[in-house]
C-alpha atoms as one frame of an Amber mdcrd trajectory, in Angstrom:
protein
 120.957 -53.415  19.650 117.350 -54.842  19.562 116.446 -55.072  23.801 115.942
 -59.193  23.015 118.729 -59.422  21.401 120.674 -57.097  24.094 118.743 -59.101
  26.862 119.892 -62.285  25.687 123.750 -61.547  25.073 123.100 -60.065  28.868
 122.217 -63.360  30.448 124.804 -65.313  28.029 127.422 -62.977  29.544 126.460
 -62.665  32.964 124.331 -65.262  34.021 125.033 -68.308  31.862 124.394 -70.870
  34.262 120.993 -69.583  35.650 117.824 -71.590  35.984 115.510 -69.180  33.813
 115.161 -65.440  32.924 112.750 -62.964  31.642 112.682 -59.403  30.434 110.151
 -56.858  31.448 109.646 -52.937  31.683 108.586 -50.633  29.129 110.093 -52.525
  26.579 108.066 -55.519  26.410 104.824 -53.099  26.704 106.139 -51.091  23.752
 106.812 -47.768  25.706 110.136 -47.347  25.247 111.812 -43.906  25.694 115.037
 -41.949  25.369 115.636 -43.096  28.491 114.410 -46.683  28.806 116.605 -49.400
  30.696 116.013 -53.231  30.416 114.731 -55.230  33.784 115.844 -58.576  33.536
 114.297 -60.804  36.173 116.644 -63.280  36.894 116.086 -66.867  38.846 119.496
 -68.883  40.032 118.438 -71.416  42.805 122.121 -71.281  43.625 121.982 -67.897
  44.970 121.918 -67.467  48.686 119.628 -64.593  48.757 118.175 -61.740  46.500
 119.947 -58.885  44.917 119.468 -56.178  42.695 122.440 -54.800  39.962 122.770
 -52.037  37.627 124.934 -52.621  34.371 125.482 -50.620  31.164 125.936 -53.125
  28.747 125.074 -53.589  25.080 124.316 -50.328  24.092 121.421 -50.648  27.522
 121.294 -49.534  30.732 120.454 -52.636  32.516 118.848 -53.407  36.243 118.593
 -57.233  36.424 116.524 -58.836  39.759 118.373 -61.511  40.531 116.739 -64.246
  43.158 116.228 -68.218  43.705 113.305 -70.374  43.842 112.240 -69.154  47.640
 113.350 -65.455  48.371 110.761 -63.996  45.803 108.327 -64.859  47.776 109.433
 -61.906  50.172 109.050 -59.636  47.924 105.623 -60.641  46.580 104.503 -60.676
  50.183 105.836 -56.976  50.744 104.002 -56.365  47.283 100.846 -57.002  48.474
 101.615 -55.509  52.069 102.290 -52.146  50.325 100.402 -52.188  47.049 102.942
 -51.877  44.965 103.206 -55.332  42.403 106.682 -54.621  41.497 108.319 -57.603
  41.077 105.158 -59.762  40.125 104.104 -57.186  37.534 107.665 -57.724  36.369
 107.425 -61.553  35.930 103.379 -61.758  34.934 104.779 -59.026  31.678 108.467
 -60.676  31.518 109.109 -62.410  27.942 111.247 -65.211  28.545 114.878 -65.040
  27.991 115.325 -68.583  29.407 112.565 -71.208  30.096 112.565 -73.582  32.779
 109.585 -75.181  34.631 109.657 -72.891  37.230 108.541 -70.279  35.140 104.901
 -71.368  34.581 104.408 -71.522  38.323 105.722 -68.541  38.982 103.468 -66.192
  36.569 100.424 -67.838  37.875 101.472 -66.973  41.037 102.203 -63.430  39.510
  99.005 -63.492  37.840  96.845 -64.796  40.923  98.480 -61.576  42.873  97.454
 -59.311  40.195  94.664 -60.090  39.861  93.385 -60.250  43.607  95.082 -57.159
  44.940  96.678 -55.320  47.869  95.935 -56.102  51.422  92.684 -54.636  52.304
  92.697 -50.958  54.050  90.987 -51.323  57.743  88.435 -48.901  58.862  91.225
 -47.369  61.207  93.873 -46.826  58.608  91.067 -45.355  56.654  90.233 -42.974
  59.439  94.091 -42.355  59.887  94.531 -41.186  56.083  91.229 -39.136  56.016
  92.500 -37.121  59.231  96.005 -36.788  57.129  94.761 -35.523  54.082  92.191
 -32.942  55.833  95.586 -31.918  57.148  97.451 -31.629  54.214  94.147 -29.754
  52.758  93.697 -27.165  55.398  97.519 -26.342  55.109  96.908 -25.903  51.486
  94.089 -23.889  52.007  95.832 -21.327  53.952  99.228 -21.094  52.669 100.060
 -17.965  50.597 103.425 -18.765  49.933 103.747 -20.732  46.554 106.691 -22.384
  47.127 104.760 -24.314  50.279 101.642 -24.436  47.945 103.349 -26.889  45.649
 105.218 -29.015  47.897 101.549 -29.227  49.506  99.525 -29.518  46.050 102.149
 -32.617  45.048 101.566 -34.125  48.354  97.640 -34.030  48.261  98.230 -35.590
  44.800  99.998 -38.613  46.020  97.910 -39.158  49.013  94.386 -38.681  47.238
  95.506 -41.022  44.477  96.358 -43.382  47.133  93.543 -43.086  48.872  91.145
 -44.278  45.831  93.103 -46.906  44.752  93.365 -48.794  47.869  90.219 -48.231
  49.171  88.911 -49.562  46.072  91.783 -52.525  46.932  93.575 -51.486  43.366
  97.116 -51.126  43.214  99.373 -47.845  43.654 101.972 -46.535  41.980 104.693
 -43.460  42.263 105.591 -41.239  39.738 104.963 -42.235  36.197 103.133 -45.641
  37.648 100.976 -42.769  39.525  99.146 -41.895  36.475  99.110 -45.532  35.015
  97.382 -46.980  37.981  95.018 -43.984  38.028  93.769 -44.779  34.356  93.807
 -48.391  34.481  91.293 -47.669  37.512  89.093 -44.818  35.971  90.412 -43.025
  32.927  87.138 -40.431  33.350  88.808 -40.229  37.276  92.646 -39.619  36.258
  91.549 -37.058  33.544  89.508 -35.342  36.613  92.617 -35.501  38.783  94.921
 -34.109  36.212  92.996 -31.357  35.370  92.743 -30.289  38.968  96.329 -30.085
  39.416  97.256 -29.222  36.519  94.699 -25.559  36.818  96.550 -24.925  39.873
  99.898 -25.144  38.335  99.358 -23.043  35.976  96.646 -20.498  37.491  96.951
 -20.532  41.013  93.119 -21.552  41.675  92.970 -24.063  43.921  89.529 -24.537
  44.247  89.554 -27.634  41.517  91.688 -29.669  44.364  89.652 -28.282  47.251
  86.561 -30.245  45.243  88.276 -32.806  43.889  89.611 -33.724  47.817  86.209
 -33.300  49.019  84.797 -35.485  46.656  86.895 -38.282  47.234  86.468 -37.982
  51.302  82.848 -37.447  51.259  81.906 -41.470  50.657  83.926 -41.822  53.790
  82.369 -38.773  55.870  84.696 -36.182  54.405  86.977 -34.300  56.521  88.075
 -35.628  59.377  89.651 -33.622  62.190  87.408 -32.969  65.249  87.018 -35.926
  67.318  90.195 -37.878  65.889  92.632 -39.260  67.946  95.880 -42.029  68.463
  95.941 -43.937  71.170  93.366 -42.521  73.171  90.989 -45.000  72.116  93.455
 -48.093  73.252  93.919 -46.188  75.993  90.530 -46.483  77.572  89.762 -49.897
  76.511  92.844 -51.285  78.350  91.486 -49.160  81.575  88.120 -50.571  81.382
  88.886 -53.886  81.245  91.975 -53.194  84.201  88.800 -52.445  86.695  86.662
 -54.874  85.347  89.455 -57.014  86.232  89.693 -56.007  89.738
């Protein structure tokens, strides 16, 4: 069955009296797989709170996102608090199922969220994830043991990849949304990335990553170990002012 057409007998079935529905995923951006499961975002102002519900139905699997006119705005909120658009990517893409009023309100807000983007990083988070990935990178640098070299090499590729992206306040993605959020930022970038990892996989050379990590520190001072510390800082500033209290 056509995903529309599956989408559609979905709500009928399941969710008849709803206020409004759309479909998102891969399928309305024409990249469906083998795999491939319909998200149906799902608004019921009836609903006491938000869920989330798996279904194979139609030939489909199915994960619907069910929620009323007020607990979205949770999860937009934790969007933006971890960079990850999930749900508002979901609605600004969705192809409506069923229309209501709500639903124009609700994509601009989608939209406006987009388009603005995470929650800016602060100079001490910064500091925190360059001092992290110098770790991660001097691990890597010293392991001999492949096994360890990989689980490293995968790690430094998640936290470099965040690292760009949000302090360039772009968006972030796992997995497959990993690589899509790399090239919508810089395809020239993601290629770069890729190529890194992907010579290390294969070769054992890890002196692409080294670089590549280097690179992507140095507008920030580069590696950070020597000198960094949690706490300490706090620390002394709440001592200094206990004396100048006294």
């Amino acid at each position: 069955m056509k995903p529309i057409d599956a989408a559609q007998q979905f709500i009928e079935k399941y969710f008849p009296n709803c206020d409004c529905a759309l479909l998102a995923g891969s399928v309305v951006r024409n990249e469906v797989t083998s795999t491939s499961d319909l998200d149906i975002v799902v608004f019921d102002d009836y609903v006491q709170s938000s869920y989330r519900e798996s279904f194979i139905e139609f030939g489909w699997p199915i994960e619907v996102f069910v929620n009323n006119f007020i607990s979205y705005q949770r999860f937009f909120k934790s969007d933006y608090e971890r960079a990850r658009p999930s749900l508002a990517k979901m609605i600004s893409e969705g192809i409506v199922l069923k229309n209501h009023d709500f639903i124009k309100k609700i994509k601009r807000e989608a939209n406006d969220l987009l388009k603005n983007g995470p929650k800016r990083w602060s100079n001490k988070t910064i500091m925190m994830k360059r001092y992290m990935i110098t770790d991660l990178l001097y691990d890597f640098i010293g392991s001999s043991q492949r096994e360890v070299e990989i689980v490293i090499a995968s790690h430094l590729l998640e936290s470099i990849s965040e690292f760009v992206l949000r302090t360039n306040r772009k968006w972030v993605g796992t997995s497959k949304w990993l690589v899509r959020t790399l090239e919508d930022y810089d395809k020239e970038l993601a290629h770069h990335f890729f190529i890194s990892f992907d010579e290390f996989f294969k070769t054992e050379n890890k002196q692409h990553i080294i670089q590549l990590v280097d690179m992507v520190l140095e507008p920030f001072g580069g590696r950070l170990f020597a000198g960094f510390n949690v706490g300490k800082d706090e620390l002394l500033n709440n001592n200094s002012k206990e004396i100048e209290g006294e």
